[in-house]
C-alpha positions as CSV (number, residue, x, y, z in Angstrom):
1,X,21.6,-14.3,-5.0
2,X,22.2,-14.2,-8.8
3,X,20.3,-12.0,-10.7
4,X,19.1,-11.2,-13.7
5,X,19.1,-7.6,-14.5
6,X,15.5,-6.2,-15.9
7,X,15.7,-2.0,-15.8
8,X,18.1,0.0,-15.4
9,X,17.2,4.2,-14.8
10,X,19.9,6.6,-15.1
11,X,18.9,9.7,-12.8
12,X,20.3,13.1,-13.8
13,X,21.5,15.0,-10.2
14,X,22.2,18.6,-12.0
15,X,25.9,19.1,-11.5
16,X,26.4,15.5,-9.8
17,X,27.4,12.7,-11.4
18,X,23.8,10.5,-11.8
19,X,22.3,7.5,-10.0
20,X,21.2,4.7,-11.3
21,X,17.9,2.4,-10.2
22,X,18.6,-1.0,-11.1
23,X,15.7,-3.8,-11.0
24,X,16.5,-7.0,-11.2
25,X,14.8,-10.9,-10.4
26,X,16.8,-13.6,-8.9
27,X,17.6,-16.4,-10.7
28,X,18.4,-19.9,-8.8
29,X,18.6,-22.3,-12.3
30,X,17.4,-22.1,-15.3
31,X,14.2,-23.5,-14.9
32,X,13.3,-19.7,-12.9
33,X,14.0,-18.3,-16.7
34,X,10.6,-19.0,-17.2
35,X,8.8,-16.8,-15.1
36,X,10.0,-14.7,-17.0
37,X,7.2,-13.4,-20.1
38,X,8.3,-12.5,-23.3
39,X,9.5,-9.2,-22.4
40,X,11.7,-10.2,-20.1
41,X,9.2,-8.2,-17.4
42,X,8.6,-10.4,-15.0
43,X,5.3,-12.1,-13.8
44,X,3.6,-10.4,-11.3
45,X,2.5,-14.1,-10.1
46,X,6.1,-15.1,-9.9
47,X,7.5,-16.4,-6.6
48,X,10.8,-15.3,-7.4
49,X,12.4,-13.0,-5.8
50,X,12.8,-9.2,-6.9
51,X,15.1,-6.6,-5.9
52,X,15.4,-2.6,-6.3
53,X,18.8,-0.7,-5.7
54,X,20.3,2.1,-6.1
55,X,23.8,2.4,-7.8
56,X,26.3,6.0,-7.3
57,X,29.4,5.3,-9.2
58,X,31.5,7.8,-7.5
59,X,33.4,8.6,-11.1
60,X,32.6,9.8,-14.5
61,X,34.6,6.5,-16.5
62,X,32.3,4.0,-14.0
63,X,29.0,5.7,-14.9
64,X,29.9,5.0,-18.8
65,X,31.2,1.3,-17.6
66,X,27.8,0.7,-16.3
67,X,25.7,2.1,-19.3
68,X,28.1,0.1,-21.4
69,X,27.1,-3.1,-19.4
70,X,23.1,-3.2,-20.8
71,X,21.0,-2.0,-23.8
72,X,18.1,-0.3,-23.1
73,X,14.9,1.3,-24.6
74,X,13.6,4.9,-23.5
75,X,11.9,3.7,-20.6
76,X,15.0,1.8,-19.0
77,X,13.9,-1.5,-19.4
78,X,17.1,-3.9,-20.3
79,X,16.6,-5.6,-23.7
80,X,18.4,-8.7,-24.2
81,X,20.7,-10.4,-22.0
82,X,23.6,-8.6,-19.9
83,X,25.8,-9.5,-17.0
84,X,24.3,-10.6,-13.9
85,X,24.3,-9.2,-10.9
86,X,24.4,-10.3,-6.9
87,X,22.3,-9.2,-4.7
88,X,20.6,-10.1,-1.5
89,X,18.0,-8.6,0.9
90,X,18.8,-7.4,4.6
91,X,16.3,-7.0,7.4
92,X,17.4,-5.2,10.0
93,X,15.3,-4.7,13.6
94,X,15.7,-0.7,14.2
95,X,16.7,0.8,17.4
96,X,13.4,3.1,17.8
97,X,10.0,2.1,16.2
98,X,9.3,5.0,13.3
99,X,6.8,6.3,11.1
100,X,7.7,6.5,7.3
101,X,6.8,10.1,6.1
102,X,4.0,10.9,3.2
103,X,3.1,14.5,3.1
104,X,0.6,13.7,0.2
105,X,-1.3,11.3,2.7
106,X,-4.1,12.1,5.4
107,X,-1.8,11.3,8.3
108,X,1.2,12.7,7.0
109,X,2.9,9.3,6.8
110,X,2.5,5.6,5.3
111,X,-0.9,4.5,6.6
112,X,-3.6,1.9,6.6
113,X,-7.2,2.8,5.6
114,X,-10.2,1.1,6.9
115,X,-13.4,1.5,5.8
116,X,-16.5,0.4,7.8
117,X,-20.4,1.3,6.9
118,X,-23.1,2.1,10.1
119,X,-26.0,3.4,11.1
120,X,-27.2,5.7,13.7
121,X,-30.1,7.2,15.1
122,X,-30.1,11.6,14.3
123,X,-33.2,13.7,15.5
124,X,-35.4,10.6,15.3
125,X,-34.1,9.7,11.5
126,X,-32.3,6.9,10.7
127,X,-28.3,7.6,8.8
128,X,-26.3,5.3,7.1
129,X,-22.8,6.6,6.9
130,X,-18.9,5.4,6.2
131,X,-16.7,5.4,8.6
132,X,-13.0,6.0,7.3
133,X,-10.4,5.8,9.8
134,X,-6.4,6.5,9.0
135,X,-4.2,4.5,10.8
136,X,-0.3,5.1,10.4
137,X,2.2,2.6,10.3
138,X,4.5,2.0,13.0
139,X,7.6,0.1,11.4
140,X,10.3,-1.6,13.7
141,X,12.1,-2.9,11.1
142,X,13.8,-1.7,7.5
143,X,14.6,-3.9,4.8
144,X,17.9,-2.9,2.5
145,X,19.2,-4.6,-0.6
146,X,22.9,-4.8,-1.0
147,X,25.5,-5.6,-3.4
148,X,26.2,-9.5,-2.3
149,X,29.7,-11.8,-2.6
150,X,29.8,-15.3,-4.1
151,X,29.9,-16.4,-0.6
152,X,26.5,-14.5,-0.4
153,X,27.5,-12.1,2.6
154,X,27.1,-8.2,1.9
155,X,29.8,-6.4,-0.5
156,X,29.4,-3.3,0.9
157,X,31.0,-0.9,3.8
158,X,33.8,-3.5,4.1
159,X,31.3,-6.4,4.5
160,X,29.6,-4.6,7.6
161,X,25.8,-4.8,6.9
162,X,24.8,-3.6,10.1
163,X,26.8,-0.7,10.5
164,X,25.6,0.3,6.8
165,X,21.7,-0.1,8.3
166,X,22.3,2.2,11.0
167,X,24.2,4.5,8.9
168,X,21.3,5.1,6.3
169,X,18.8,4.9,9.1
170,X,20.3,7.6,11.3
171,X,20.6,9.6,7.7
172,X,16.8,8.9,6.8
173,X,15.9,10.4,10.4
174,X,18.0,13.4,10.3
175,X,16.4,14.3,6.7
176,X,12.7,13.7,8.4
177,X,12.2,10.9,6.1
178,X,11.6,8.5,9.1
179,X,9.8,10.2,11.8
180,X,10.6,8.8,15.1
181,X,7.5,7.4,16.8
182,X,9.0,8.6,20.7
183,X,9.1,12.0,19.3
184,X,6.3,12.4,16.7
185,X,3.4,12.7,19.0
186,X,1.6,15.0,16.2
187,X,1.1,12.2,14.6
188,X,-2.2,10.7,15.5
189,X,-5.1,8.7,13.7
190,X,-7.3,10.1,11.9
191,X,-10.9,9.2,11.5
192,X,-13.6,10.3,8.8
193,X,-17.8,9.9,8.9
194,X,-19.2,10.6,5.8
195,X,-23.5,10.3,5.8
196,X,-24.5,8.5,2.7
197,X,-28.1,9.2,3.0
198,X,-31.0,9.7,5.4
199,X,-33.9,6.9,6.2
200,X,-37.3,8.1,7.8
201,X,-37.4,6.9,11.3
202,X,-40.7,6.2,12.9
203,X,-40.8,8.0,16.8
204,X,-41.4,4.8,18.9
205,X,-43.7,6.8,21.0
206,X,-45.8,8.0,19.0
207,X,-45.8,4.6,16.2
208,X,-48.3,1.4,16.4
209,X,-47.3,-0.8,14.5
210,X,-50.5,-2.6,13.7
211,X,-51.3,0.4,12.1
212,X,-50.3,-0.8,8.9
213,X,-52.2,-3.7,9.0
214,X,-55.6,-2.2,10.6
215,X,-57.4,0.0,7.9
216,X,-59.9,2.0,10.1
217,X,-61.8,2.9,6.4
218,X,-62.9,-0.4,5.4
219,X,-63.8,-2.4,9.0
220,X,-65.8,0.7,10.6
221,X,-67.5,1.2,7.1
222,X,-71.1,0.3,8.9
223,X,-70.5,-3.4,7.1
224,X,-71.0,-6.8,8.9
225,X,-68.3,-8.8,8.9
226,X,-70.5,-11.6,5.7
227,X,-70.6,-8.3,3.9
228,X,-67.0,-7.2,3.8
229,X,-66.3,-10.9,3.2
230,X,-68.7,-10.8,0.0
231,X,-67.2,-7.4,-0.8
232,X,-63.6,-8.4,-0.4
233,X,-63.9,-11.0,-2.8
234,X,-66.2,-9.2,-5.5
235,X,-63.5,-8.3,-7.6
C-alpha cells in the first residue's frame, strides 16, 4: 500500500551504524489526505491504515540518503511532504503457540487483567474484596510489516515473506523474547484478592430479626394498648 510517511526516528547503536523507526498511514486517494489533522499526525479515529517499521541501511552513504529524504523536528515527526513509501502488513500463523515476554509485568509476559468485586463471609463478618486475576496471552500468530512492490507482494528476502517470518521468529525465541508456551510451564496465571473493607455480620443463630421492629421498652411499659395509642400520637 502507498504511504505516506509521518515520523521518522534515527536510533544511535554505539559503534553500529543506526536504525531507523519509520511511521507512516496508507494512503488509497486523495480523499484519505483528510484524515489527516493539521499536523499531519493522524486521527486516532481514522480507519486508515497505519504501519511501524524498522529500517537498517547496511551503509554509512544510505543512512544519509534516507535523512536526506524527509525534514524533521526534534521529536522525529516528518514536516512537510516527502516521498512515499510502500508498505503492506503480513500475518503469519506460527508453528508453536508463544507467550510475548514483559519482565515489568505480573506474569512476566503480555497479559490480560480482569478485575471482579465479591463478597464473602470471614469469622461471621461480611468482606467485600477485588479480585484481580493476570492472565497471559497465548499468541498463535505474528503480524510483520514489510517493504511492499507496485505489484503489492513483499520486497524483501527475495520476495519470500514466509521464510523472512520464520527467520525473525526463530531469532525472537532464541533471544527469549517469545517464550514458547510447550516449554514455558513457569508461566502460570496469577490471581490477586484485595479486602476493601469489613461489614458487621449478624450470627444467624443467635439474630431475630423482628428484633428490630419489637421494642420490649415501650409495649411492656405497664400501658394498655388506648394508652400507648394516646401516647404515640401526643407529640
Amino acid at each position: 500500500m502507498k504511504c505516506k510517511v509521518i515520523s521518522l526516528i534515527k536510533v544511535k547503536q554505539g559503534n553500529h551504524l543506526p536504525y531507523f523507526i519509520v511511521r507512516a498511514i496508507g494512503i488509497e486517494n486523495e480523499e484519505d489526505a483528510e484524515y489527516l489533522d493539521e499536523d499531519d499526525y493522524w486521527n486516532s479515529l481514522s480507519p486508515l491504515p497505519k504501519f511501524e517499521k524498522k529500517l537498517f541501511p547496511p551503509t554509512e552513504s544510505q543512512v544519509k540518503a534516507l535523512e536526506n529524504m524527509y525534514t524533521t523536528d526534534s521529536r522525529g515527526n516528518v514536516i512537510g511532504n516527502g516521498p512515499f513509501i510502500r508498505l503492506m502488513s503480513y500475518k503469519w500463523k506460527t508453528p508453536s503457540p508463544y507467550f510475548i515476554s514483559r519482565p515489568n509485568s505480573v506474569t512476566g509476559v503480555c497479559e490480560r487483567v480482569r478485575e471482579t468485586k465479591d463478597f464473602r463471609m470471614r469469622q461471621g463478618k461480611m468482606s467485600n474484596y477485588i479480585k484481580t486475576e493476570y492472565i497471559p496471552e497465548v499468541f498463535t500468530f505474528m503480524t510483520l510489516t514489510f517493504l511492499e512492490t507496485e505489484n503489492g507482494e513483499c520486497a524483501e528476502n527475495g520476495g519470500d515473506a514466509e521464510g523472512l517470518c520464520k527467520t525473525v521468529f526463530e531469532k525472537a525465541v532464541t533471544s527469549g523474547y517469545f517464550l514458547l508456551q510447550k516449554s514455558a510451564t513457569h508461566i502460570k496465571e496469577v490471581v490477586e484478592i484485595e479486602e476493601i473493607d469489613e461489614l458487621e455480620s449478624r450470627n444467624s443463630n443467635t439474630y431475630d430479626e423482628w428484633n428490630d421492629y419489637y421494642n420490649n421498652s415501650y409495649y411492656n411499659d405497664g400501658l394498655d394498648m388506648d394508652q400507648q395509642d394516646e401516647r404515640f400520637w401526643n407529640f
